[in-house]
N, C-alpha and C positions, 0 to 999 in steps of 0.2 A: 658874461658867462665863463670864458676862458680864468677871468680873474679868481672866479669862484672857485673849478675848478684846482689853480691854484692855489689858495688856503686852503681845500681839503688837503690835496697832497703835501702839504708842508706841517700841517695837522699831525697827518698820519705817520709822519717820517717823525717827528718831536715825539708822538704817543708811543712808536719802536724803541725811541734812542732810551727814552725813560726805562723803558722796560728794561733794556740790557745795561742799565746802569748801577749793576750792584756790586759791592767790594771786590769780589771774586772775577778772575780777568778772563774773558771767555776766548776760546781757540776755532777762527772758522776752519772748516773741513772743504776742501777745494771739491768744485760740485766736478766728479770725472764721469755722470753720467751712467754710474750702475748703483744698484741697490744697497742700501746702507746694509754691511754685514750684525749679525748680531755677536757681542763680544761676550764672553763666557768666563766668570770667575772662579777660582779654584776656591773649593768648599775647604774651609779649615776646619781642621780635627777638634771635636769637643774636648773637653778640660778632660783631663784623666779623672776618672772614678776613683775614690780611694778604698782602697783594698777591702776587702769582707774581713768585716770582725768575726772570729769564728765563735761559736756558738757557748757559752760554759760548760762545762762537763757535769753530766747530771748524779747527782747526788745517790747512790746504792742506801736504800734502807734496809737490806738486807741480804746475805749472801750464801746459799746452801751448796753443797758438792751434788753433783749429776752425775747421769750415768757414764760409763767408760772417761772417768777423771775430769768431765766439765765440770765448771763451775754455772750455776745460773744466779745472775745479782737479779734482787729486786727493785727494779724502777720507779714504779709509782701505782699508786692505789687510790683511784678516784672516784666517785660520783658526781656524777652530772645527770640531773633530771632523776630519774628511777633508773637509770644506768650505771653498773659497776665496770670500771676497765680493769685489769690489770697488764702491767707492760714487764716483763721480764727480758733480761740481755743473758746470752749462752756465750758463754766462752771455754777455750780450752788450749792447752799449751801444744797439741797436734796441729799440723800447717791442715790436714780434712779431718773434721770429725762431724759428720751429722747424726742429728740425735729426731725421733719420734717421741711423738704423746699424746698416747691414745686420750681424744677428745672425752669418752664420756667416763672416763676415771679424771678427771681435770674438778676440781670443785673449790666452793668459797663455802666457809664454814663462820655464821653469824655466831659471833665468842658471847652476846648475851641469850644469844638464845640456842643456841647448838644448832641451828637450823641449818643442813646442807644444799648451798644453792649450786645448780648445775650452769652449763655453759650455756647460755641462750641460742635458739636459734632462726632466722628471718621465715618469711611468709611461705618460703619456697622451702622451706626444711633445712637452709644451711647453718653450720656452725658459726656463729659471728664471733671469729677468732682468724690468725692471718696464718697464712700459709698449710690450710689444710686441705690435705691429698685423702681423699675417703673420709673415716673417722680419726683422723691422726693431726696434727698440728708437727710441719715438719721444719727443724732450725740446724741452721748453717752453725752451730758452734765451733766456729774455726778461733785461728789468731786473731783473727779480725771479727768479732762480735756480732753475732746475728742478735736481731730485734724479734720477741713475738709478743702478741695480746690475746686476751680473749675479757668476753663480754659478759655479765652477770647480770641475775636482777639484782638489785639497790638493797641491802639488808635494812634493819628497821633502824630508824634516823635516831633510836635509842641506843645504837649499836656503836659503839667508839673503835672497835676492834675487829678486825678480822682473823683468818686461817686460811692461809694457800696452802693445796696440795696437787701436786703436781705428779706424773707416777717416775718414781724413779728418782726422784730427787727429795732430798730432805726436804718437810714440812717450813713454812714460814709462819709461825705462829705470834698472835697478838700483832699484828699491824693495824697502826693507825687509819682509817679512812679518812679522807679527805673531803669535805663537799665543798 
């Protein structure tokens, strides 16, 4: 039995050495009798992002004089779905000029059919146009370029052209629509 005994353990001591027999040279840790610490690696910093492309600068289709010396350029003229946008930028060469416009003088005029569409507005009675205070659409025309929109119904898909008027600012007449 003893014999036996010994072949297991000599077994078992061969089935170790095997195991810890790999290329890589291992380092015993002298047993001092307290709890293995856990060792903590320092997190390296991800690759740097490369910078923001900044955006193109958008194309003015059109540019009329506004009130007290702004300028407002025309942005863009879209349909999407039965919705007309228009986006217009306010500028002006005063470091404050804000400018109003009275919402329900705002209109899209279909050039085949003369038809004057007004400014739409949601379930709750609002203007779907940005920055309106009562019935006004209010813009930052400073140095620095205030953005506004307002929402229309879709003229008829026979209609190649439009007409913004705006109060106080020259008319943009015959623009293109977009779908």
């Amino acid at each position: 039995m003893a014999r036996l005994i010994g072949h297991a353990a000599l077994a078992g001591l061969l089935f170790l050495a095997g195991c810890n027999s790999s290329t890589q040279p291992t380092t015993a840790t002298p047993d001092t009798g307290t709890t293995p610490s856990v060792t903590r690696e320092t997190a390296t910093p991800e690759a740097e992002t490369p910078p923001v492309t900044p955006m193109p600068a958008q194309t003015v289709i059109q540019s009329q004089p506004g009130p007290d010396g702004s300028q407002v350029d025309l942005m863009k003229v879209a349909v999407t779905g039965d919705i007309l946008t228009v986006t217009l930028r306010c500028s002006s060469s005063e470091k404050i000029n804000s400018e109003s416009f009275r919402v329900p003088s705002i209109s899209v005029i279909d050039d085949a059919t003369a038809q004057r569409i007004a400014v739409l507005k949601d379930n709750e009675g609002n203007w779907l146009a940005s920055n309106v205070g009562g019935d006004a659409i209010m813009a930052q025309c400073e140095i620095k370029p205030g953005v506004i929109w307002a929402k229309f119904a879709a003229p008829s898909p026979q209609s190649k052209t439009v007409s913004i008027n705006f109060p106080g600012v020259a008319p943009f007449d015959g623009i293109p629509v977009t779908r």
